[in-house]
C-alpha beads as a LAMMPS data file, in Angstrom:
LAMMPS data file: protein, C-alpha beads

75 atoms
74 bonds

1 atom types
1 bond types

-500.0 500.0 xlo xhi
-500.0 500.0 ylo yhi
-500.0 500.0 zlo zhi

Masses

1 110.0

Atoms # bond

1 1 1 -10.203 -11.894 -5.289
2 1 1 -13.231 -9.152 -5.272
3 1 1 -11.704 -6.432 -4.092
4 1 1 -14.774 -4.523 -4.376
5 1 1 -16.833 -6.337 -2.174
6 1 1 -14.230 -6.887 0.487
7 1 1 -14.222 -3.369 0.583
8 1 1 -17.814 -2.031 0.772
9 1 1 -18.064 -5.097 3.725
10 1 1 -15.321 -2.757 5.645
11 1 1 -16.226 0.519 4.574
12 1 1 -18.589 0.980 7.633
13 1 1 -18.563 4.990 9.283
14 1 1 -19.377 5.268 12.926
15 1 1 -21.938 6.854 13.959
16 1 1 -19.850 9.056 16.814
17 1 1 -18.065 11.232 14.028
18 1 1 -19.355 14.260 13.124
19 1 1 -17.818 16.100 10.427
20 1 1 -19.665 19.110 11.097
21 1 1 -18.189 19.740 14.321
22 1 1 -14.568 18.993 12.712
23 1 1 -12.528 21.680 11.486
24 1 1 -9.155 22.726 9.760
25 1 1 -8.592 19.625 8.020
26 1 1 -6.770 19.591 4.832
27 1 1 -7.537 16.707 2.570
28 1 1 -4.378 15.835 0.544
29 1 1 -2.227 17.825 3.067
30 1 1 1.086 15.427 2.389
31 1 1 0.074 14.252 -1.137
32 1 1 3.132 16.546 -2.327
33 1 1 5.789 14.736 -0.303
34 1 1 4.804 10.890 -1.578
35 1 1 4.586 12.528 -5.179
36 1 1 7.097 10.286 -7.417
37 1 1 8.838 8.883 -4.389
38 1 1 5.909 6.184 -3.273
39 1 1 4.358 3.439 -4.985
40 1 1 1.252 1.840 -3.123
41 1 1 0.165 -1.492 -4.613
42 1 1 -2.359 -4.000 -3.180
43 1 1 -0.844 -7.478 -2.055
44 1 1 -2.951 -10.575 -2.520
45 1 1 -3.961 -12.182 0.795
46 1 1 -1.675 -15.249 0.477
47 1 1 1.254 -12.653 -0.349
48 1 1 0.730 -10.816 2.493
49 1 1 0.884 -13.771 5.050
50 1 1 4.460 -13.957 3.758
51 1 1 5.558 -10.431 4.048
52 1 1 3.677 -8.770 6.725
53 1 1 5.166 -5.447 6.326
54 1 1 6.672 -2.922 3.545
55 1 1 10.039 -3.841 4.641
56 1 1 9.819 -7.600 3.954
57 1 1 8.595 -7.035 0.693
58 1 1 10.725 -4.264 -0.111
59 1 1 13.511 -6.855 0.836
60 1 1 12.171 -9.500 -1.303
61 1 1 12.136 -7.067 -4.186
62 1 1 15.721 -5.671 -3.714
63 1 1 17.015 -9.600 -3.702
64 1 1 14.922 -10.202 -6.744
65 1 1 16.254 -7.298 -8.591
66 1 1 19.688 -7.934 -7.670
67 1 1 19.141 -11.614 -8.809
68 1 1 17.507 -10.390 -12.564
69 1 1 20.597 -7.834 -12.640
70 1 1 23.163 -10.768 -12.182
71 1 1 21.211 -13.152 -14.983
72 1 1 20.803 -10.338 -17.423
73 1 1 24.676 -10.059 -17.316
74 1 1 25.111 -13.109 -17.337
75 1 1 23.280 -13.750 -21.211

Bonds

1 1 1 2
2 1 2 3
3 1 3 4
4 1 4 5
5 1 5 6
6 1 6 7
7 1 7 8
8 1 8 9
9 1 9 10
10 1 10 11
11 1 11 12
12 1 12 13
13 1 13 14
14 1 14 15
15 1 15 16
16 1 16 17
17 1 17 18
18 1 18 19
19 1 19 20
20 1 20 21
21 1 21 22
22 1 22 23
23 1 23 24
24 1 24 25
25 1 25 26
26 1 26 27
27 1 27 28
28 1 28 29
29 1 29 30
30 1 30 31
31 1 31 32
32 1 32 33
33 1 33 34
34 1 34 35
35 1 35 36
36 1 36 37
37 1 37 38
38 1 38 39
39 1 39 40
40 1 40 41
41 1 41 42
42 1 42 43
43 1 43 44
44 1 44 45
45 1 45 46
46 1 46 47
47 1 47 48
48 1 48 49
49 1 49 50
50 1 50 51
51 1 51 52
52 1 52 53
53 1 53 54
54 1 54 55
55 1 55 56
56 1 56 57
57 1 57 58
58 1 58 59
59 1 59 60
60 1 60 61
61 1 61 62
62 1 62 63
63 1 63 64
64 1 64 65
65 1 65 66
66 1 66 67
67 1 67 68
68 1 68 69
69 1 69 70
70 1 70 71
71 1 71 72
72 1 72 73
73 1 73 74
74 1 74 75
Protein backbone atom coordinates (compact mmCIF):
# COMPACT_ATOMS: atom_id res chain seq x y z
CA UNK A 1 0.00 0.00 0.00
CA UNK A 2 1.51 3.72 -0.74
CA UNK A 3 -0.04 5.58 1.56
CA UNK A 4 1.71 8.54 0.42
CA UNK A 5 0.54 8.71 -2.89
CA UNK A 6 -3.03 7.80 -2.13
CA UNK A 7 -2.89 10.72 -0.17
CA UNK A 8 -1.37 13.61 -2.18
CA UNK A 9 -4.10 12.11 -5.09
CA UNK A 10 -6.88 13.28 -2.34
CA UNK A 11 -5.30 16.09 -0.81
CA UNK A 12 -6.95 18.53 -3.35
CA UNK A 13 -8.17 22.31 -1.61
CA UNK A 14 -11.05 24.04 -3.29
CA UNK A 15 -10.72 26.89 -4.66
CA UNK A 16 -14.05 28.55 -2.80
CA UNK A 17 -12.22 28.64 0.71
CA UNK A 18 -10.63 31.48 1.75
CA UNK A 19 -8.79 31.43 4.85
CA UNK A 20 -8.36 35.00 4.94
CA UNK A 21 -11.86 35.78 5.33
CA UNK A 22 -12.08 32.93 8.18
CA UNK A 23 -11.71 33.78 11.64
CA UNK A 24 -11.61 32.49 15.36
CA UNK A 25 -10.51 29.14 14.61
CA UNK A 26 -8.47 27.27 17.02
CA UNK A 27 -6.30 24.59 15.57
CA UNK A 28 -5.96 21.74 18.13
CA UNK A 29 -9.04 23.10 20.04
CA UNK A 30 -10.06 19.32 21.41
CA UNK A 31 -6.54 17.78 21.16
CA UNK A 32 -6.69 17.83 25.16
CA UNK A 33 -9.80 15.67 25.46
CA UNK A 34 -8.48 12.60 22.97
CA UNK A 35 -5.06 12.96 24.93
CA UNK A 36 -4.32 9.23 26.30
CA UNK A 37 -7.89 8.15 25.81
CA UNK A 38 -7.77 7.68 21.71
CA UNK A 39 -5.73 5.66 19.55
CA UNK A 40 -6.12 6.41 15.69
CA UNK A 41 -4.52 3.75 13.48
CA UNK A 42 -4.85 3.34 9.68
CA UNK A 43 -6.76 0.08 8.48
CA UNK A 44 -5.61 -1.58 5.29
CA UNK A 45 -8.23 -1.42 2.51
CA UNK A 46 -9.17 -5.14 2.61
CA UNK A 47 -9.56 -4.67 6.56
CA UNK A 48 -11.74 -2.05 6.26
CA UNK A 49 -14.29 -3.78 3.85
CA UNK A 50 -14.74 -6.05 6.87
CA UNK A 51 -15.25 -3.59 9.60
CA UNK A 52 -16.70 -0.51 8.23
CA UNK A 53 -16.78 1.38 11.36
CA UNK A 54 -14.80 1.89 14.85
CA UNK A 55 -17.34 -0.16 16.51
CA UNK A 56 -16.88 -3.35 14.44
CA UNK A 57 -13.38 -3.28 14.93
CA UNK A 58 -13.43 -2.28 18.37
CA UNK A 59 -15.69 -5.47 18.69
CA UNK A 60 -13.36 -7.64 16.90
CA UNK A 61 -10.60 -6.49 19.21
CA UNK A 62 -12.53 -6.93 22.54
CA UNK A 63 -13.38 -10.78 21.29
CA UNK A 64 -9.77 -11.19 20.39
CA UNK A 65 -8.52 -10.00 23.65
CA UNK A 66 -10.91 -11.90 25.57
CA UNK A 67 -9.89 -15.01 23.46
CA UNK A 68 -5.73 -14.35 24.17
CA UNK A 69 -6.87 -13.76 27.98
CA UNK A 70 -8.62 -17.27 28.10
CA UNK A 71 -5.40 -19.14 26.21
CA UNK A 72 -2.86 -17.36 28.31
CA UNK A 73 -4.66 -18.97 31.35
CA UNK A 74 -5.03 -21.69 29.96
CA UNK A 75 -0.80 -22.51 29.51
Amino acid sequence: MNTKRDIRQSDKMREEYDFETMKGGVRGKYAKAFEGTATTVLLDSDVAEVFPDAKSVNEALRTLARMLRAQEKNT
